[in-house]
C-alpha positions in Angstrom: 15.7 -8.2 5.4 13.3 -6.1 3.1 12.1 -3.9 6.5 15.6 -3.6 7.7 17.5 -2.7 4.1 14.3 -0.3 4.1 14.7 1.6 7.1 18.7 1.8 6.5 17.9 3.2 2.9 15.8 5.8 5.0 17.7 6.5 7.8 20.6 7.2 5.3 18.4 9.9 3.3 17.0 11.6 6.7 21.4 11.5 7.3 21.3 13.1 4.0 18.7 15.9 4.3 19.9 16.9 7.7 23.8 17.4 6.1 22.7 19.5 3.1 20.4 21.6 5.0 24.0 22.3 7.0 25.7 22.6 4.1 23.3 25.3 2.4 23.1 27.2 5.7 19.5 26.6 6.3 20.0 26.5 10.1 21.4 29.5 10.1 18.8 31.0 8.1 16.4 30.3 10.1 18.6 31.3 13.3 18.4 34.7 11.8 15.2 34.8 11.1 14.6 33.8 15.0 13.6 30.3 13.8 14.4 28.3 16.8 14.1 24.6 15.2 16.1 21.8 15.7 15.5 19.8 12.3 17.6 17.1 13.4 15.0 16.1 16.6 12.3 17.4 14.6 13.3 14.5 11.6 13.9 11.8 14.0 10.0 12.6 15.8 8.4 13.3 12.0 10.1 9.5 11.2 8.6 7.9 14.5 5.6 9.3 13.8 5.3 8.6 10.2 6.3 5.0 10.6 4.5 3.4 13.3 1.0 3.6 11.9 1.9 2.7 8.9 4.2 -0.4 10.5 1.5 -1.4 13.7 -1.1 -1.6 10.7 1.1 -4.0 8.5 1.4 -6.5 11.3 -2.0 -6.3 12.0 -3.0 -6.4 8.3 -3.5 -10.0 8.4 -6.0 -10.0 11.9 -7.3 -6.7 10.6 -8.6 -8.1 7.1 -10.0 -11.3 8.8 -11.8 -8.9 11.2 -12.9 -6.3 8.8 -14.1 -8.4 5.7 -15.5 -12.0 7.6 -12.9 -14.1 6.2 -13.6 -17.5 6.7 -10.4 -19.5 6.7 -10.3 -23.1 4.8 -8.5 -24.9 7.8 -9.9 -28.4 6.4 -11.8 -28.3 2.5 -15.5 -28.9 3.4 -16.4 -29.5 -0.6 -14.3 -30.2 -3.9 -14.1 -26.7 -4.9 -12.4 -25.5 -1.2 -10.2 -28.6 -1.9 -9.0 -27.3 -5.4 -8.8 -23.4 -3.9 -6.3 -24.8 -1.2 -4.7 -27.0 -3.7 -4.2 -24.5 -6.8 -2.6 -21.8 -3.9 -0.4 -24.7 -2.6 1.3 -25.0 -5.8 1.1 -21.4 -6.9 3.1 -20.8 -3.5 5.4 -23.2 -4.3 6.3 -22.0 -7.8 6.4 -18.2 -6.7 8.9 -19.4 -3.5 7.0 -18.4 -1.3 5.4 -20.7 2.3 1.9 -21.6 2.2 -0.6 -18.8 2.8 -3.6 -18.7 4.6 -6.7 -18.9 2.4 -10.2 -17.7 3.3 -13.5 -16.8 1.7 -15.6 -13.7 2.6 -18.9 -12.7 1.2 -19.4 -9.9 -1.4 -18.9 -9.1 -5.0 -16.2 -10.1 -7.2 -13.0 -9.6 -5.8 -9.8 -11.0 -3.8 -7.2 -9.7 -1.8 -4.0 -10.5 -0.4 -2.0 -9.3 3.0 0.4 -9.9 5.9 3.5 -8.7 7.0 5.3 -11.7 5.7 5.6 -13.5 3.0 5.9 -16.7 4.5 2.7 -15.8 6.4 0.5 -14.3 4.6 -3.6 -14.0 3.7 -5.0 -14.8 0.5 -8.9 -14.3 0.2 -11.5 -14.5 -2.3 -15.1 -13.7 -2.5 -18.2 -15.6 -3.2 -19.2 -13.8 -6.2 -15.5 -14.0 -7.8 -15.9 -17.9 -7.0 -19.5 -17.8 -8.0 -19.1 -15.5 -11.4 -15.9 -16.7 -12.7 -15.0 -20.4 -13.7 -11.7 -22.3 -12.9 -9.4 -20.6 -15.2 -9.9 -16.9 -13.9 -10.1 -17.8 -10.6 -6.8 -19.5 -10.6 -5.8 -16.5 -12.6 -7.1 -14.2 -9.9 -5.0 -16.2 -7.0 -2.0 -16.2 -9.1 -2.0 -12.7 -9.3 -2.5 -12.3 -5.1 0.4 -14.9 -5.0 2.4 -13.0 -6.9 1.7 -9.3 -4.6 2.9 -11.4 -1.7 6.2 -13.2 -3.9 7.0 -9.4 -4.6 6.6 -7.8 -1.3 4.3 -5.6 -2.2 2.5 -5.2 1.3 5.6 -4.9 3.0 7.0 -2.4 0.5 3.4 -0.2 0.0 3.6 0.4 3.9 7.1 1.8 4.4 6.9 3.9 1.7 3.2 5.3 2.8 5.6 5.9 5.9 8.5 7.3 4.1 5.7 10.2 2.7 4.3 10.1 6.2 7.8 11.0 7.6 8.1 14.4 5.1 4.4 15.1 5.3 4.7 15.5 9.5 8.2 17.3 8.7 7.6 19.8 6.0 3.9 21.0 7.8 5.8 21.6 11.4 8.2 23.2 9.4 5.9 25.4 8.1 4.4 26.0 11.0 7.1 27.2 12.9 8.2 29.6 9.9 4.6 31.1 9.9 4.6 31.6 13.7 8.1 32.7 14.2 8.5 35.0 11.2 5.3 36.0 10.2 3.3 36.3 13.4 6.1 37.3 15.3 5.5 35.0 17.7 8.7 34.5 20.2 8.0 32.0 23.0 6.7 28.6 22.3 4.2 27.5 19.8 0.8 29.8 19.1 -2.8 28.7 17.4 -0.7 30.0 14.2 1.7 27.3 14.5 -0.8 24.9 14.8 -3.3 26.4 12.4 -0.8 26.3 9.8 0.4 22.9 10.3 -2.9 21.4 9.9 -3.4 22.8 6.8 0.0 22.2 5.3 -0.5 18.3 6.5 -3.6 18.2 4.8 -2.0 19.4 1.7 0.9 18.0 1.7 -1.0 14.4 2.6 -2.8 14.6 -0.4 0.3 15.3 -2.7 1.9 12.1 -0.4 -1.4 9.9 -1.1 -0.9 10.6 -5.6 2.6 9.4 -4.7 1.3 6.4 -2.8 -1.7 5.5 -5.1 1.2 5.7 -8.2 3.3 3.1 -6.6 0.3 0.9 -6.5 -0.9 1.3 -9.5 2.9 0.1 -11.1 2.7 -3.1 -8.7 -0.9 -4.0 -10.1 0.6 -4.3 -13.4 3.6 -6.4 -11.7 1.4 -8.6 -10.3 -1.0 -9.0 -13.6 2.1 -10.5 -14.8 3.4 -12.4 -12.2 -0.5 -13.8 -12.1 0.0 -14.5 -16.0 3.6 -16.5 -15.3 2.1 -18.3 -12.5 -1.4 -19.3 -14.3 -0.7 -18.5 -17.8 -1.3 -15.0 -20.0 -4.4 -15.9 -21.3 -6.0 -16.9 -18.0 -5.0 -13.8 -16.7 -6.8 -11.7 -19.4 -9.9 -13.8 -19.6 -9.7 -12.8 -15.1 -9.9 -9.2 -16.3 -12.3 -9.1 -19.1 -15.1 -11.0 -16.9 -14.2 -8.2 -14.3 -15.0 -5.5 -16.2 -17.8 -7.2 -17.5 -19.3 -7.9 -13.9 -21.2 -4.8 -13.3 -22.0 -5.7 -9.5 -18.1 -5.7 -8.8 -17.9 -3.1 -5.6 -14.2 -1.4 -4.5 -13.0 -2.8 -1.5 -13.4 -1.2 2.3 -10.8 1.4 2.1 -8.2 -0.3 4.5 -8.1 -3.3 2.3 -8.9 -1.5 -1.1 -5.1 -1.4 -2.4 -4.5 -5.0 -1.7 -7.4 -6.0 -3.9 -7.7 -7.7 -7.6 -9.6 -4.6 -8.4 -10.0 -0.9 -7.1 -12.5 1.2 -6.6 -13.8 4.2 -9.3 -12.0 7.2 -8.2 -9.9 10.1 -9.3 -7.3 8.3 -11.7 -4.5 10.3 -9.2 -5.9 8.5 -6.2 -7.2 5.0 -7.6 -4.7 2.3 -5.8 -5.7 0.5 -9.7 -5.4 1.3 -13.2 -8.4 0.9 -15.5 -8.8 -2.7 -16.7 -8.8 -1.9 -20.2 -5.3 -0.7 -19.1 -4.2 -3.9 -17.9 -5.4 -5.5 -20.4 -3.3 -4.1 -23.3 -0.2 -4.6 -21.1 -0.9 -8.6 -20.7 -1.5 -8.2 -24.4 1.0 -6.1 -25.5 3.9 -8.6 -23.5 5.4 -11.4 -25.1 
């Protein structure tokens, strides 16, 4: 229902764009100016294009992550403490309404991650150094806050709009493109090396505007999820997660592919971290009542 309410929500606006362009005369505009684009086709292609990487890679997410990061799924507990891991998910699942995810370790630094296309069929995984550096509390804390990325959607939600942004990032640049080649470089029969020229570099820079927008959305579910970790576990747990993270200085970001769905990012460019600063979530567990 989330995909489908989605994609109406975006078919409407594309509906949208396409009648005020009419209404402003933008067609005609370009008519004039011996712009021969059809920004109704050109919408519906930018959309398909925009959407099906970003949609083929959220249902393979879940395959993807195993793959990527050596998940080992807990099918059957071997020891006490892969017997309390399935057991404190089982009942975080439970009180976040959500079915029973799959729950794996892989090797690495501290960290954890959560992913799949559904929420009733999801991937929660944590690494040997979170388990190893962090005692009961934080790690429950930790898999409270995955929990509570998959109870809000976020995976689902991340993905269409990174192809919402994809959508207006293949439009405006072939837009562009054919302005450039039409009006400036006069040229009159199908598309020349200015065309594509230009559209490479106003998809580059227009991609990186889209990716701030992206990265921002993530950064405002990481807090959601601090707290949705801290109703599921408790506050204090959840803080006590996030002090011993910034206090492990081995903790490594994530393979990029799997780096927004993690309990913590890597250290880049605050525009284009898919995390806030600890310190930052930190105040907001403490500053909430």
């Amino acid at each position: 229902m989330r995909i489908l309410l989605f994609l109406a929500t975006n078919v409407a606006v594309m509906v949208i764009i396409s009648v005020v362009f009419r209404m402003l005369g933008f067609e005609s505009l370009l008519a004039q100016n011996g712009v021969d684009l059809d920004l109704q086709a050109l919408l519906v292609y930018s959309a398909i294009i925009g959407f099906s990487g970003s949609l083929i890679s959220l249902f393979m997410s879940k395959f993807m992550a195993k793959r990527s990061m050596g998940v080992q799924l807990i099918e059957q507990p071997h020891n006490e403490e892969e017997r309390w891991l399935l057991d404190t998910v089982a009942r975080q699942a439970e009180k976040g309404g959500i079915g029973m995810p799959e729950v794996g370790i892989f090797e690495g630094p501290p960290n954890a991650f959560a992913t799949g296309w559904n929420r009733n069929d999801a991937l929660v995984a944590v690494s040997t150094g979170l388990l190893q550096g962090m005692n009961r509390d934080e790690v429950e804390a930790v898999m409270a806050h995955e929990i509570s990325h998959v109870a809000n959607g976020d995976m689902v939600t991340l993905t269409l709009i990174q192809g919402v942004v994809n959508t207006f990032v293949v439009f405006l640049s072939r837009v562009v493109g054919h302005i450039v080649d039409r009006v400036v470089l006069k040229n009159e029969r199908g598309h020349g090396i200015g065309f594509f020229i230009t559209s490479m570099i106003a998809q580059v820079v227009l991609g990186v505007l889209a990716s701030m927008i992206v990265m921002w959305f993530s950064r405002w579910r990481e807090y959601r999820a601090d707290a949705g970790g801290a109703a599921l576990s408790s506050r204090q747990k959840m803080i006590s997660a996030l002090q011993r993270l910034q206090q492990t200085h081995s903790t490594e970001p994530l393979p990029d592919e799997m780096a927004a769905f993690g309990i913590t990012g890597g250290r880049m460019a605050a525009l284009f971290s898919s995390h806030p600063p600890l310190e930052d979530r930190i105040a907001a567990l403490q500053r909430s009542s």
